[in-house]
VOPAGU-2260 file (C-alpha; in pm, 1 decimal, decimal comma):
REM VOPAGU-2260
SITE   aa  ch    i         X         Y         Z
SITE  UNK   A    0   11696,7    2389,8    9967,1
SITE  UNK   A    1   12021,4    2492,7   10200,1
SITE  UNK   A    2   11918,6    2853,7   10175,3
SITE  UNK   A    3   12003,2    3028,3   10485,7
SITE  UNK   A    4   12022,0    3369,2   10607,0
SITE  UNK   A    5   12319,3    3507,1   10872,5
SITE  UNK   A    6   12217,0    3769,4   11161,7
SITE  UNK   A    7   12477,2    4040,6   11139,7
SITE  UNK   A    8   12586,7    4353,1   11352,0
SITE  UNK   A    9   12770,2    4483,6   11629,3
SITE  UNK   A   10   12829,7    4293,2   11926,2
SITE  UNK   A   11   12514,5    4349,1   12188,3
SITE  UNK   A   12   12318,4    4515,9   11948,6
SITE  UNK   A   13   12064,6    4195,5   12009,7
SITE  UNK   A   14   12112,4    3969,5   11765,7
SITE  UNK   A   15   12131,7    3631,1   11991,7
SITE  UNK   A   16   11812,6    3723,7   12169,0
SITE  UNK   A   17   11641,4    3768,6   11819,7
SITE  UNK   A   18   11765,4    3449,4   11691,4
SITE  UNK   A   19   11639,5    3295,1   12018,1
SITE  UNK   A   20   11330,9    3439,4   12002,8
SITE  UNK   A   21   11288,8    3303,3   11645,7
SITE  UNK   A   22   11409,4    2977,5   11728,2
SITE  UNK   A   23   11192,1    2965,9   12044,2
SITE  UNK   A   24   11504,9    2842,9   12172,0
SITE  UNK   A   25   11818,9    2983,9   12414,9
SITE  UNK   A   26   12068,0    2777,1   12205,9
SITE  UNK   A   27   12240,5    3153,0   12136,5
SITE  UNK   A   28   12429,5    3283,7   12427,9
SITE  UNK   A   29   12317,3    3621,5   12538,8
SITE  UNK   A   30   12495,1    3792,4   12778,8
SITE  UNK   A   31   12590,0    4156,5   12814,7
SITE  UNK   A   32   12964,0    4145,8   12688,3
SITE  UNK   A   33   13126,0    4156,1   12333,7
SITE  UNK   A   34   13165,4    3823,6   12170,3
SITE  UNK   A   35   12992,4    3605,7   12408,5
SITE  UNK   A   36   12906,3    3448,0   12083,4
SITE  UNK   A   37   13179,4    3268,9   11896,7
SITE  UNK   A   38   13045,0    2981,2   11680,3
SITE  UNK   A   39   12750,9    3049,1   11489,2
SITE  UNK   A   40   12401,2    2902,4   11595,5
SITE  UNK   A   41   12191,1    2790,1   11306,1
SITE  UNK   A   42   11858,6    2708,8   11350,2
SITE  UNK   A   43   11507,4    2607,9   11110,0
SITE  UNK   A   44   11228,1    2782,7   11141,0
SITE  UNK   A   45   10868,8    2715,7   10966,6
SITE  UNK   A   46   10767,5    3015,2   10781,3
SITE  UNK   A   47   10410,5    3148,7   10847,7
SITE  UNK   A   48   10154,9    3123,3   10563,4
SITE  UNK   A   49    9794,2    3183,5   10587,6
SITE  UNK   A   50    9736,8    2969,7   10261,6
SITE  UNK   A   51    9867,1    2633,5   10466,3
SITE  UNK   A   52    9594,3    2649,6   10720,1
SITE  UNK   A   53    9324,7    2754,8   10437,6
SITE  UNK   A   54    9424,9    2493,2   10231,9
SITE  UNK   A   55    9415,1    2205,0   10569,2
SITE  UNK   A   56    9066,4    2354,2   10609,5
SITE  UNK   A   57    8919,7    2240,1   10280,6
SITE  UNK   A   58    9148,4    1894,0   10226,6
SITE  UNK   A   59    9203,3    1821,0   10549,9
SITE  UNK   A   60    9512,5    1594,2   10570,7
SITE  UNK   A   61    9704,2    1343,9   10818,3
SITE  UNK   A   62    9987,6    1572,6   10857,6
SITE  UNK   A   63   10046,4    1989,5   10745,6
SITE  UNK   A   64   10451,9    2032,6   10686,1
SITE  UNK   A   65   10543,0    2402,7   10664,9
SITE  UNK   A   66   10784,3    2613,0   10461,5
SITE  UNK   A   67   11128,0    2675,4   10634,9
SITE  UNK   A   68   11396,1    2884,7   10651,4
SITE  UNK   A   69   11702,9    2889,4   10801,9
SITE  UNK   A   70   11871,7    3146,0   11023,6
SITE  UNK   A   71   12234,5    3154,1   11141,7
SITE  UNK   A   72   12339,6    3353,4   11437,8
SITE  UNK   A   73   12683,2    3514,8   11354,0
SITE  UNK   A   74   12910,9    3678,6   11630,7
SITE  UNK   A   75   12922,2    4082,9   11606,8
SITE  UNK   A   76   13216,5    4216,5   11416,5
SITE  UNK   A   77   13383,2    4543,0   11526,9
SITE  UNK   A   78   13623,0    4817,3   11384,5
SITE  UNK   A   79   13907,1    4613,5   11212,7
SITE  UNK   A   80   13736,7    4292,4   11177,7
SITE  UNK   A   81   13867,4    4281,2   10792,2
SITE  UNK   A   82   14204,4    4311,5   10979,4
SITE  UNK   A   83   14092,1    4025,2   11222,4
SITE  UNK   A   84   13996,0    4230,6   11523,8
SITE  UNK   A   85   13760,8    4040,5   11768,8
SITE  UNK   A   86   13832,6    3741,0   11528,6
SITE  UNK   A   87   13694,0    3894,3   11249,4
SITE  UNK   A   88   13868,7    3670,7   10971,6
SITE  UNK   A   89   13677,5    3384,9   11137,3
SITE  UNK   A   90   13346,7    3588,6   11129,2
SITE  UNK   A   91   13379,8    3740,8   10865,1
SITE  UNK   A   92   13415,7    3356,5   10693,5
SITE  UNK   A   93   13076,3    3263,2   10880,8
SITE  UNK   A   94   12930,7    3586,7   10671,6
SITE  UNK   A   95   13036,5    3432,0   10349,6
SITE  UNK   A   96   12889,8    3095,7   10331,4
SITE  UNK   A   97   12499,9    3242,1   10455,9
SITE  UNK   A   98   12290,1    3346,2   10159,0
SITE  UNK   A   99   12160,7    3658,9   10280,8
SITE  UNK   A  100   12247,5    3867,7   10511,5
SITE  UNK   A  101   11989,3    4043,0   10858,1
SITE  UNK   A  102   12152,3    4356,0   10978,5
SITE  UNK   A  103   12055,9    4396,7   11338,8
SITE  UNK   A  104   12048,0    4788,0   11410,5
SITE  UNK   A  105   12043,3    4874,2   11774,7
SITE  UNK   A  106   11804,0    5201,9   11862,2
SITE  UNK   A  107   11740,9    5133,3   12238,0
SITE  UNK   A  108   11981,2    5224,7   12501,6
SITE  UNK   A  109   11986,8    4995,5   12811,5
SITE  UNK   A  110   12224,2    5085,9   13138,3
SITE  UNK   A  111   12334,7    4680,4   13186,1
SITE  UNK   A  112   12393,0    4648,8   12794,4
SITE  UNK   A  113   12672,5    4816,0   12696,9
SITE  UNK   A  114   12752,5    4906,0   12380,5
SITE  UNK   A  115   13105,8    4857,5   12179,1
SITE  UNK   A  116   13128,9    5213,7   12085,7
SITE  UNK   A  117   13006,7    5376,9   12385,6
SITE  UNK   A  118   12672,8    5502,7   12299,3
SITE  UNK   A  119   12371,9    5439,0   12038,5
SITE  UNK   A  120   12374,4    5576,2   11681,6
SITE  UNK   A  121   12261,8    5359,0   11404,8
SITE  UNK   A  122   12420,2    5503,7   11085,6
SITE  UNK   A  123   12756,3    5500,6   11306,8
SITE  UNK   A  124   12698,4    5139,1   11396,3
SITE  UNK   A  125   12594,7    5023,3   10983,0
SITE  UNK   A  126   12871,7    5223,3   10853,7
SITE  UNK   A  127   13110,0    5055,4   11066,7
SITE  UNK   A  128   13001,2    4686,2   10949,8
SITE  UNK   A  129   12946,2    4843,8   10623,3
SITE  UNK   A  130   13280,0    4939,6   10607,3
SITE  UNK   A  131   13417,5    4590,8   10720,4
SITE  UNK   A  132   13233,9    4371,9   10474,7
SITE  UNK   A  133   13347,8    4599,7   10199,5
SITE  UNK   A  134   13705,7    4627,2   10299,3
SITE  UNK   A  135   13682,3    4202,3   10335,4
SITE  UNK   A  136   13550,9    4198,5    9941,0
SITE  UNK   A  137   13836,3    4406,7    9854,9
SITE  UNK   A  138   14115,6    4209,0    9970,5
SITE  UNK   A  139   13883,6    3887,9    9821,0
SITE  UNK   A  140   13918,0    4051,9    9520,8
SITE  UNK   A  141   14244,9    4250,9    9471,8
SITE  UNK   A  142   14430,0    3859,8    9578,8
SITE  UNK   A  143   14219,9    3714,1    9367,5
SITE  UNK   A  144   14292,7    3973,4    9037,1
SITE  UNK   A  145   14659,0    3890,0    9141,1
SITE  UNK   A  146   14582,7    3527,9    9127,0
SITE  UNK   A  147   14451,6    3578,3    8793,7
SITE  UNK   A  148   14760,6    3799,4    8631,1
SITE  UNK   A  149   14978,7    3521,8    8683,0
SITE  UNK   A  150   14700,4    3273,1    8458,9
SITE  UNK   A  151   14729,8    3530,1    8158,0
SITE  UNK   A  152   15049,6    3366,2    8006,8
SITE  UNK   A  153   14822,1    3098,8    7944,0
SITE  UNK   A  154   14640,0    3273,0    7708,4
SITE  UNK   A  155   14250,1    3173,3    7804,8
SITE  UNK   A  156   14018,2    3480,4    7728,5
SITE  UNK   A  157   13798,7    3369,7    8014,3
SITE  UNK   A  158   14056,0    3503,7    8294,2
SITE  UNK   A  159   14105,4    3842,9    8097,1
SITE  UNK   A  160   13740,0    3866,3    8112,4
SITE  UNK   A  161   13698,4    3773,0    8483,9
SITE  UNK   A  162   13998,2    3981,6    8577,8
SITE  UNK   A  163   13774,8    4287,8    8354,0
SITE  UNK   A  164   13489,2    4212,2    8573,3
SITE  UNK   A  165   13700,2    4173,8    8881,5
SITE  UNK   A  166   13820,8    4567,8    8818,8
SITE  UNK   A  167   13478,5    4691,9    8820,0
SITE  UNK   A  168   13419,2    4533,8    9143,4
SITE  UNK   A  169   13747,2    4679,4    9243,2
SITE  UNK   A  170   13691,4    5034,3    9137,0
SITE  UNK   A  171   13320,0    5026,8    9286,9
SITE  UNK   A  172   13465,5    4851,2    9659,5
SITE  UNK   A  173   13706,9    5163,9    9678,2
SITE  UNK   A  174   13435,2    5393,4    9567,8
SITE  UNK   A  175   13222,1    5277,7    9874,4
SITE  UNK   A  176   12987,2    5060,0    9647,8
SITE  UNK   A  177   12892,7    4721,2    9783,6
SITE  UNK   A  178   12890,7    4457,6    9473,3
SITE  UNK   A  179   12513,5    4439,6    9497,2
SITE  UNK   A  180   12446,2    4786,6    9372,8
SITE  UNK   A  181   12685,5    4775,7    9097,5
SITE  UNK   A  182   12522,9    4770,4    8757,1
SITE  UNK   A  183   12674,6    4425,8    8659,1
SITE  UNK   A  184   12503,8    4150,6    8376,6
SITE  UNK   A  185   12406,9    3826,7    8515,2
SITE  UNK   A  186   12684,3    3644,3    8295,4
SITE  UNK   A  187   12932,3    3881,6    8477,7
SITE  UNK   A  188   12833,5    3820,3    8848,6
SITE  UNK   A  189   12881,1    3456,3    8748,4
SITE  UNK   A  190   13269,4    3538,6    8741,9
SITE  UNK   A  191   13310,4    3585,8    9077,8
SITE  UNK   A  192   13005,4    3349,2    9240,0
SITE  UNK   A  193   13258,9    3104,7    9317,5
SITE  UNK   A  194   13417,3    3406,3    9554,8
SITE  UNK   A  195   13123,2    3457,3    9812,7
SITE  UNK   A  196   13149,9    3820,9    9825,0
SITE  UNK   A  197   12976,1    3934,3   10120,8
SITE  UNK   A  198   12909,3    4274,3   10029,2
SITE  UNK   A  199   12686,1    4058,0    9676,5
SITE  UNK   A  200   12421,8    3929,2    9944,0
SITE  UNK   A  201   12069,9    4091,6    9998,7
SITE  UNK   A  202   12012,1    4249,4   10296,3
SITE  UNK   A  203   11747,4    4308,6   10498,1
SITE  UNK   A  204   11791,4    4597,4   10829,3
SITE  UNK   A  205   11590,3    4465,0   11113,9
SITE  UNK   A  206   11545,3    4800,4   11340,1
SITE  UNK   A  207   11584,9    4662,0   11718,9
SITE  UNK   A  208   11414,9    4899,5   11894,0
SITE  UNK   A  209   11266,7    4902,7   12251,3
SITE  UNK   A  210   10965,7    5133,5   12228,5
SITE  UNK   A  211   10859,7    5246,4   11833,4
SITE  UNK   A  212   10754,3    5573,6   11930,3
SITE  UNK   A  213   11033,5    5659,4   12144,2
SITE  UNK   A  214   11261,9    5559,9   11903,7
SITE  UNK   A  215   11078,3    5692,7   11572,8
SITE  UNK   A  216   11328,3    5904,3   11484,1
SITE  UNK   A  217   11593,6    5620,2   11484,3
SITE  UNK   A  218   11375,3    5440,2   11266,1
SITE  UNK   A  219   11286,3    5710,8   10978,7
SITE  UNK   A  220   11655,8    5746,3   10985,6
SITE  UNK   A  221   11750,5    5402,5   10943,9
SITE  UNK   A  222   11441,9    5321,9   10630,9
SITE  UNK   A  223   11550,0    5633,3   10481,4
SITE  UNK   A  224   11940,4    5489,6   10454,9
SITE  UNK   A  225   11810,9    5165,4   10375,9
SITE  UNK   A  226   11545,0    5287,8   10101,3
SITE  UNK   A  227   11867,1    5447,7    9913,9
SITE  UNK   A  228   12004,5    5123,5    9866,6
SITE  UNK   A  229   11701,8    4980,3    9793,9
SITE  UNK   A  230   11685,3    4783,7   10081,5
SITE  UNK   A  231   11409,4    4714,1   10325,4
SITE  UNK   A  232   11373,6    4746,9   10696,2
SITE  UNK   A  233   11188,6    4570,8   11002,8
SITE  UNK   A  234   11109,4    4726,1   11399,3
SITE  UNK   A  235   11082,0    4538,3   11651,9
SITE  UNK   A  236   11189,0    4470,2   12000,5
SITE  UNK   A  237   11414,1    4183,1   12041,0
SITE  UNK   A  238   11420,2    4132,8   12458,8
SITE  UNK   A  239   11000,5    4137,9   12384,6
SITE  UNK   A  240   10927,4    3956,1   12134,2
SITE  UNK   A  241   11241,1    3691,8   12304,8
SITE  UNK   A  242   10982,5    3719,9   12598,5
SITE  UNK   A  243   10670,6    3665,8   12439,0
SITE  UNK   A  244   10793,5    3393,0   12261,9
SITE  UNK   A  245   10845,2    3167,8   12606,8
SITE  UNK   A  246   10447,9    3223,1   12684,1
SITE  UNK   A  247   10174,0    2922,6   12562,8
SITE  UNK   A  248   10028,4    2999,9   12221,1
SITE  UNK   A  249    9699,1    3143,1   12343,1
SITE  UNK   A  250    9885,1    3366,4   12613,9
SITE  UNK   A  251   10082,1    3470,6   12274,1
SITE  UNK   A  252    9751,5    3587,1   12072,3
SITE  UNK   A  253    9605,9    3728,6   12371,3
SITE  UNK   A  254    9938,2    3945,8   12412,6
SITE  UNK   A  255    9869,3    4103,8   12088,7
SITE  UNK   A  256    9514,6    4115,3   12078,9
SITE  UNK   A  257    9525,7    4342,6   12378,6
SITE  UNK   A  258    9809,1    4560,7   12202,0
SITE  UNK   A  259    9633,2    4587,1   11877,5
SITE  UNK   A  260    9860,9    4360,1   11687,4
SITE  UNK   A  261    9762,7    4126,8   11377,1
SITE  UNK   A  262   10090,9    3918,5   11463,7
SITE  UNK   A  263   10433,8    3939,9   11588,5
SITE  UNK   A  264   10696,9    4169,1   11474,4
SITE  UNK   A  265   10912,6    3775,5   11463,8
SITE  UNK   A  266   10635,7    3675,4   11179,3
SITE  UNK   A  267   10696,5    3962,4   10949,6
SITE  UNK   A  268   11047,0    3947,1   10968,4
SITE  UNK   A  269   11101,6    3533,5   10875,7
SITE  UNK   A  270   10846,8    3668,3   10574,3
SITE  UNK   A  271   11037,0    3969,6   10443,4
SITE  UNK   A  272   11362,2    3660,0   10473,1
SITE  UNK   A  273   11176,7    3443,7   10263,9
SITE  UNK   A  274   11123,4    3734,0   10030,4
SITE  UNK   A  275   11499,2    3851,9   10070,9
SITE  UNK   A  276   11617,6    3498,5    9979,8
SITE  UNK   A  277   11409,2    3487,9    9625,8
SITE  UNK   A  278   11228,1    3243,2    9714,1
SITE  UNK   A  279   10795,6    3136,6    9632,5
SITE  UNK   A  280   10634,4    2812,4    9791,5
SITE  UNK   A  281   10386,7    2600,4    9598,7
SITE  UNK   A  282   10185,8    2344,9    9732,3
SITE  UNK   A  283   10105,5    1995,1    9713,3
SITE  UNK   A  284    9791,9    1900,5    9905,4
SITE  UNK   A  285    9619,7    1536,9    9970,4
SITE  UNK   A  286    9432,1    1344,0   10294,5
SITE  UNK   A  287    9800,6    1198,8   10336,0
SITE  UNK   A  288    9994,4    1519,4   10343,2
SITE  UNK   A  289    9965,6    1942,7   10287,1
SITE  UNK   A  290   10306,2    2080,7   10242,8
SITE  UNK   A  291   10462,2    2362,9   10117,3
SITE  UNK   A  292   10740,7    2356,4    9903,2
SITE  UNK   A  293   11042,9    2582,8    9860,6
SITE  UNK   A  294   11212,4    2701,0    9506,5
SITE  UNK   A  295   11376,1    2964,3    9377,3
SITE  UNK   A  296   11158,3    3262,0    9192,8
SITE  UNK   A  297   11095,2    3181,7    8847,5
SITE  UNK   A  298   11156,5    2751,5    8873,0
SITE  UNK   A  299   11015,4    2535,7    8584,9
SITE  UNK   A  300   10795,1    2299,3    8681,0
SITE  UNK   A  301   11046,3    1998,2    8628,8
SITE  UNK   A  302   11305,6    2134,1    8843,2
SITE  UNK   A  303   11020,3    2221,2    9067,1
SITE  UNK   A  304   10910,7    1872,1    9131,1
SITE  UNK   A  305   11299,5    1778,9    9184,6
SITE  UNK   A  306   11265,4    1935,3    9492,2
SITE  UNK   A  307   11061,3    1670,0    9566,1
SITE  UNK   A  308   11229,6    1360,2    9475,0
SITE  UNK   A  309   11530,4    1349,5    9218,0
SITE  UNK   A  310   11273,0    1089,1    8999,2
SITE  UNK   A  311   10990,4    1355,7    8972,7
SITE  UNK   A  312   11224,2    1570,8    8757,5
SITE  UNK   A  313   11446,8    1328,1    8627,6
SITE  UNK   A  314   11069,6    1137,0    8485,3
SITE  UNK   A  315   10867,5    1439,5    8467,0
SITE  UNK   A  316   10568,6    1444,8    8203,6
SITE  UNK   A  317   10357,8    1676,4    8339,9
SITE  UNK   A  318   10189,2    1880,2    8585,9
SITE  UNK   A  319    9828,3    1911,1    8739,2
SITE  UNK   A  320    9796,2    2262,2    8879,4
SITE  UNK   A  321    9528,0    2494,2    9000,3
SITE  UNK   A  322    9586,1    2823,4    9189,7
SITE  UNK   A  323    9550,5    2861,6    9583,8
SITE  UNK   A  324    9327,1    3090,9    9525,4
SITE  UNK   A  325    9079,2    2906,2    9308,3
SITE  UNK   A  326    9108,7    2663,9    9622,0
SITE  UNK   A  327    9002,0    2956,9    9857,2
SITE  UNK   A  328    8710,3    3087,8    9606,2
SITE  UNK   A  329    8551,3    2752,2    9560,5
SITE  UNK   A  330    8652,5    2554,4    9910,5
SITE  UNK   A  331    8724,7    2215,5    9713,0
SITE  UNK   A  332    8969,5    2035,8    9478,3
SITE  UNK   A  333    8665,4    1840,3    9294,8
SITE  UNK   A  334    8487,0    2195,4    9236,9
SITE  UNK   A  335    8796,5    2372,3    9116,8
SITE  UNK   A  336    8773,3    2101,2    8829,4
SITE  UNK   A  337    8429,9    2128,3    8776,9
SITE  UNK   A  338    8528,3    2496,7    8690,6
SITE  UNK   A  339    8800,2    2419,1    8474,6
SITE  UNK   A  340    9057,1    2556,8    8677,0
SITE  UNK   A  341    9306,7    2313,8    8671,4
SITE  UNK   A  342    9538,9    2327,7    8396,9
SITE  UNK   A  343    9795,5    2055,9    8276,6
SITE  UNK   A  344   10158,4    2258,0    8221,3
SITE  UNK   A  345   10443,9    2111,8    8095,0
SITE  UNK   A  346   10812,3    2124,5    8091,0
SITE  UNK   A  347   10834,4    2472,3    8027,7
SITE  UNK   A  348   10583,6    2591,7    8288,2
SITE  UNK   A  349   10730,4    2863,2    8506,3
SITE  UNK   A  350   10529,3    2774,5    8845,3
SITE  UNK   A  351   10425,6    3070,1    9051,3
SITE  UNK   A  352   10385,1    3118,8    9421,5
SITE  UNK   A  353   10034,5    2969,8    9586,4
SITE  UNK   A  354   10048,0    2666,1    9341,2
SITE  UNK   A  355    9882,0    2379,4    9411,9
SITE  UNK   A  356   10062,4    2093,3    9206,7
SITE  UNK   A  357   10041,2    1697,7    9166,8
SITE  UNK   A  358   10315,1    1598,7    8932,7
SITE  UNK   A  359   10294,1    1309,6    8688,4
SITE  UNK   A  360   10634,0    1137,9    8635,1
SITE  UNK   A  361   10748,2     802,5    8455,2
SITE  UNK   A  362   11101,7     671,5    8577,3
């Protein structure tokens, strides 16, 4: 679907190592100076779901294709980035075309990683880039209200109305609101979508610590600021999960078997993106092929099967769907019919996450 999310922060605060660690690549620089980043990195990664391998398990096919999810790993920003310190214009323009936004939060302090402002403190370090994004909206906004002054003569009602929204967005920038928390309608953050405001994005704080309990009280500190937003947070340890992700598979599960761990801190945080990009998965499952599929929360079924193939939605007549978890309960498509669990939806069917679709289409 193109939906991508952009690893954001201060410069060695770890967010190269992360992305490397996600990517199980080193395709992201990371080296203890500022901006040893320039260019982004982008890179795919599958997104874990139990309900794949259940779903292999009882149709077992020739090939299982995953979810995925892109991340993009954006150089840090510092003080005056809006101003183009550090290159900021140019990162700042990397920040704008991602579609949600991971805050990387450094909590541990490490003698041959220096830090841009001299020492650790998190609310410091997210007010700074807080402060930067907000101060980049505003001048995306106040040229663009100017822009839109000059239209008036021409008497459309549209640009009064955008230049009405634009204001609100003004007033709330200067008041230290980021355009995401602003009580706007849907029709009026349509105005400005063709804008990219940065400060519009979800985000999601991902808490880089290097030991949890030594660095609780960083982390209470950081949810708490995050809850108030209504934003949500993840720990872990970049430079070990970046390490654990180099070892075989089995040494991997062994790793956190002996630390008490259901999975890595890595898994949970390419979940809570999917999550933080709107998205649900539904299925489509045969001998040939199990794959999930990626839409937007709340897709029709038509538009659902588009993602498909352009035909499916263009043809569509209807859908065959059943519920992963009749799947799970009854271990078998041919018994999930004999229970009269699979319903045929049509155009109008919303399809919700952990379906299991075949589409019927007539081009």
């Amino acid at each position: 679907m193109g939906l991508n999310c952009g690893i954001v922060g201060l410069p060695n605060v770890g967010k190269s190592t992360i992305f490397n660690a996600l990517t199980s690549s080193s395709k992201a620089a990371s080296e203890n100076y500022p901006f040893c980043t320039i260019d982004p990195n982008v890179g795919a990664v599958a997104v874990p779901d139990e309900r794949l391998d259940k779903i292999t398990e009882f149709i077992p096919p020739e090939k299982v294709i995953p979810a995925m999810v892109e991340f993009v790993d954006i150089a840090g920003l510092v003080k005056g980035a809006s101003k183009g310190e550090g290159l900021g214009n140019k990162f700042l323009g990397h920040i704008k075309s991602v579609n949600a936004i991971l805050h990387v939060v450094r909590c541990f302090e490490k003698e041959d990683t220096v830090h841009v402002e001299g020492s650790v403190d998190p609310i410091r370090d997210i007010d700074i880039i807080h402060t930067e994004l907000l101060l980049a909206d505003l001048e995306t906004v106040e040229k663009r209200i100017v822009k839109n002054k000059k239209l008036l003569k021409t008497g459309d009602k549209k640009i009064l109305a955008e230049i009405e929204v634009l204001k609100k967005i003004e007033e709330g920038l200067n008041n230290d609101i980021p355009m995401r928390l602003l009580p706007l309608t849907d029709q009026e953050k349509i105005c400005t979508v063709d804008l990219h405001l940065i400060t519009a994005k979800p985000v999601l704080y991902v808490i880089n610590v290097f030991d949890v309990e030594k660095d609780s009280d960083n982390i209470d500190t950081i949810t708490a600021y995050a809850e108030k937003e209504g934003s949500k947070c993840v720990v872990l340890s970049g430079d070990i999960e970046a390490e654990i992700s180099r070892m075989d598979p089995s040494e991997q599960a062994d790793y956190y078997e002996d630390m008490g761990l259901k999975e890595s801190g890595l898994k949970r945080l390419i979940r809570e993106t999917y999550k933080l990009l709107g998205l649900a998965t539904y299925f489509t499952a045969g001998p040939k092929e199990v794959r999930a599929w990626t839409i937007n929360n709340g897709t029709k079924a038509p538009q659902a099967a588009g993602v498909i193939h352009t035909d499916f939605e263009r043809g569509f007549i209807r859908a065959e769907v059943y519920g992963y978890e009749d799947l799970a309960t009854y271990k078998s498509e041919q018994k999930v019919k004999e229970k009269g669990l699979l319903r045929l939806e049509g155009k109008d069917y919303v399809v919700k996450d952990g379906d299991i679709m075949h589409f019927l289409f007539n081009v």
